[in-house]
C-alpha positions in Angstrom: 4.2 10.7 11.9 5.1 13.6 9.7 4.1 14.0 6.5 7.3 14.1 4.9 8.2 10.6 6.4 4.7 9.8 4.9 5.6 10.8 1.9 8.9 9.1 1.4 7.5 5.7 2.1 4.8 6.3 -0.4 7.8 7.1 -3.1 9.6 3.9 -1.9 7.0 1.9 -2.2 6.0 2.8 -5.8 9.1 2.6 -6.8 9.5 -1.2 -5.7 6.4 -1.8 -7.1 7.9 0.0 -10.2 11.1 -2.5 -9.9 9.2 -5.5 -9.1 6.6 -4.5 -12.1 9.5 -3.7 -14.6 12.3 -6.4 -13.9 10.4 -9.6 -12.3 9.2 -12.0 -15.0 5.4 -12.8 -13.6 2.6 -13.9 -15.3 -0.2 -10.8 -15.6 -2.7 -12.8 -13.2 -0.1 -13.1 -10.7 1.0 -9.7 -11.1 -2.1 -7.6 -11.0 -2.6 -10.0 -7.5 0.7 -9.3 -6.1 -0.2 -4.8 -7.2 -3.1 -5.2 -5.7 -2.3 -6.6 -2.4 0.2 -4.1 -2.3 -2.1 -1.2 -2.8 -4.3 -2.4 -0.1 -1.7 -3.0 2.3 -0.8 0.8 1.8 -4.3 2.0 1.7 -4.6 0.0 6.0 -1.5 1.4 7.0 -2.8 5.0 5.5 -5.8 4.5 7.3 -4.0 3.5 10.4 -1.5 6.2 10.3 -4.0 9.1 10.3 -6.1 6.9 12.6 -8.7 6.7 10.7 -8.7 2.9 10.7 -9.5 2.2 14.4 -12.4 4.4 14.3 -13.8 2.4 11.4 -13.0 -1.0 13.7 -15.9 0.4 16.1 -18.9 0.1 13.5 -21.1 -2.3 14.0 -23.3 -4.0 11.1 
């Protein structure tokens, strides 16, 4: 995936959180849930698209 397309759904994504943040009446507990599921959802599929994510699947504990 190129880093341009990379980029753009990084700058998509803020900006719905942005939105969603700015115009969605939410309670602060709900909201700081709802950020941060979205920041770890984008932090796996970071991992997974410079495929770094399948080589952390392979340690063992």
């Amino acid at each position: 995936m190129p880093i341009l397309n990379i980029l753009i759904v990084l700058i998509i994504v803020g900006f719905l959180l942005w939105v969603v943040n700015t115009y969605i009446p939410m309670d602060k507990k709900i909201k700081s849930i709802f950020n941060l599921v979205v920041v770890i959802a984008v932090i796996i599929w970071l991992l997974k698209v410079f495929g770094l994510f399948d080589s952390l699947s392979n340690i063992t504990v």
